[in-house]
N, C-alpha and C positions, 0 to 999 in steps of 0.2 A: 504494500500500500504506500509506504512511505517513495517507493522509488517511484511510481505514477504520477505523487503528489509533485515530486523533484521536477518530473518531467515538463509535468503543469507549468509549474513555476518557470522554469527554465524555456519553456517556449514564450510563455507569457512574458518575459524579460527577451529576447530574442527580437520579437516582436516589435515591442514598443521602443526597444532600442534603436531598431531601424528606421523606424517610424519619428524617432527624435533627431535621426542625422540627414533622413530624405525629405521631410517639412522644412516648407519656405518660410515659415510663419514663426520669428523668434518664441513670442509667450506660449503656440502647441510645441516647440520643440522640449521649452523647461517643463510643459507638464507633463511631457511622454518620460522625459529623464526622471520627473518624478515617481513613474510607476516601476521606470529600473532600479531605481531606490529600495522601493518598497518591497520588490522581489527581493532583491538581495538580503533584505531583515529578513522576507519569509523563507530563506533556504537556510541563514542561521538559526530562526526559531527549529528551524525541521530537524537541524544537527544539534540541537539543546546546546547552542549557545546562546543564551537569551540575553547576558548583560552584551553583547556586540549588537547583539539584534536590537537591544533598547536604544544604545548610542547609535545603529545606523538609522534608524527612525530619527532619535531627536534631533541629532548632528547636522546627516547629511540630507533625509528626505522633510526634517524642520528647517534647522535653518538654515540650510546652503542653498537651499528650492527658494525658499522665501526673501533671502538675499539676492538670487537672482533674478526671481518675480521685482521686487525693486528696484532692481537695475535699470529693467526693463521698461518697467512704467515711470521711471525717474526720469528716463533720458527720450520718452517718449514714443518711440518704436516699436509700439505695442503692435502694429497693422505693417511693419518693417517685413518685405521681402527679402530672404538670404538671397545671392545671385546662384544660379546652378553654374556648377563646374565645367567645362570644357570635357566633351565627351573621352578625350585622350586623356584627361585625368581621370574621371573615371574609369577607366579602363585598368588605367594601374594602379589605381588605389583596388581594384575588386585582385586584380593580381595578388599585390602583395598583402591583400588578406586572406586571399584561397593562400598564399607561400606562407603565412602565420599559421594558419589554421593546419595544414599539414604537418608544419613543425611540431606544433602545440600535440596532436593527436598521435603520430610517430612517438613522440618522448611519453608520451602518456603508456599506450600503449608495448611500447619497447620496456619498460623496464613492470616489474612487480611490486606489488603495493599490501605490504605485509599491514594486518592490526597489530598495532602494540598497546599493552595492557598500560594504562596509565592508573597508579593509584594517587597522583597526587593532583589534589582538586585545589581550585584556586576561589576564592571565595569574592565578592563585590567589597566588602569587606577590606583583604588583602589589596586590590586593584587600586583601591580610593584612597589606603594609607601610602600604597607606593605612589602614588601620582602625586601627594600633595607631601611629600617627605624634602627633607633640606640634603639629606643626609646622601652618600656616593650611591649610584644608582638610582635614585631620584628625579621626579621630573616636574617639579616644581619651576625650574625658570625654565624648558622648553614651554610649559604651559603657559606663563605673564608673559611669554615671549611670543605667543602666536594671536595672543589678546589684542598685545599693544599693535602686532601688522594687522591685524582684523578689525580696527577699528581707522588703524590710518584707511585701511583699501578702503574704507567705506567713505570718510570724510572725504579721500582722494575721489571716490566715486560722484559724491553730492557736489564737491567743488566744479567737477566738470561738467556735470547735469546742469549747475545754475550758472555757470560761467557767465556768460552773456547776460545773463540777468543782471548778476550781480557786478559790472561794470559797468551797463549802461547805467541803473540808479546813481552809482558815484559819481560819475559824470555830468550829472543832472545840478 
């Protein structure tokens, strides 16, 4: 059952993937990427790793979707057409993803893929005290460190969204 559900999932992600790189339409392509998102938490809930599956939920299909949903309506190009590619790029872009793709399945395929017993479980717990720790192996300043760029890219973002605004008023 569980392999059905995988399959489910993993076409439904497929799908909508494609569906987010062949839309002209910037704001359908973040929602399609939105549903790759959501697949991706439901193939880790299926492997019961649910504290990943909570963070790809809030992180990436909260607020990375919804920072880009902002981008989008910020800078106005909500109705903004992509241009399509030159059929010669296409061409070798579908190349060199069928030459990915057979890579990817050859290595897959070529080598064995043993279970190994794992008894040491890792708790939300553990995860939270190692993230917020000072202490060697710690990740305490990677984390104030990708705050303070995630807050420039934004301010960097709204600066360039009001640009023009906010020079003609001074000017005035």
């Amino acid at each position: 059952m569980e392999r059905i559900i995988f399959y489910i999932i993993a076409l439904i992600m497929i799908v909508f993937a494609i569906a987010a790189v062949r839309n002209r339409k910037m704001l359908r392509s973040v929602i399609y990427l939105l549903f790759v998102l959501v697949g991706i938490a439901g193939i880790f809930f299926l492997i019961d790793y649910n504290f990943l599956a909570a963070v790809q939920l809030t992180v990436y299909a909260g607020g990375i979707i919804v920072l880009m949903i902002f981008s989008v309506l910020l800078v106005h190009h909500i109705e903004l057409e992509l241009e399509v590619a030159k059929p010669l790029k296409q061409i070798i872009t579908a190349i060199t993803c069928l030459v990915g793709a057979g890579i990817v399945l050859t290595t897959i395929y070529a080598h064995e893929f043993n279970v190994v017993e794992n008894n040491i479980s890792t708790t939300t717990a553990d995860i939270g005290s190692r993230m917020l720790s000072y202490e060697a192996g710690g990740f305490i300043l990677p984390f104030e460190v990708i705050s303070v760029v995630l807050l420039a890219a934004m301010i960097g973002a709204i600066v360039i969204a009001k640009g023009k605004k906010l020079t003609n008023k001074n000017e005035d």
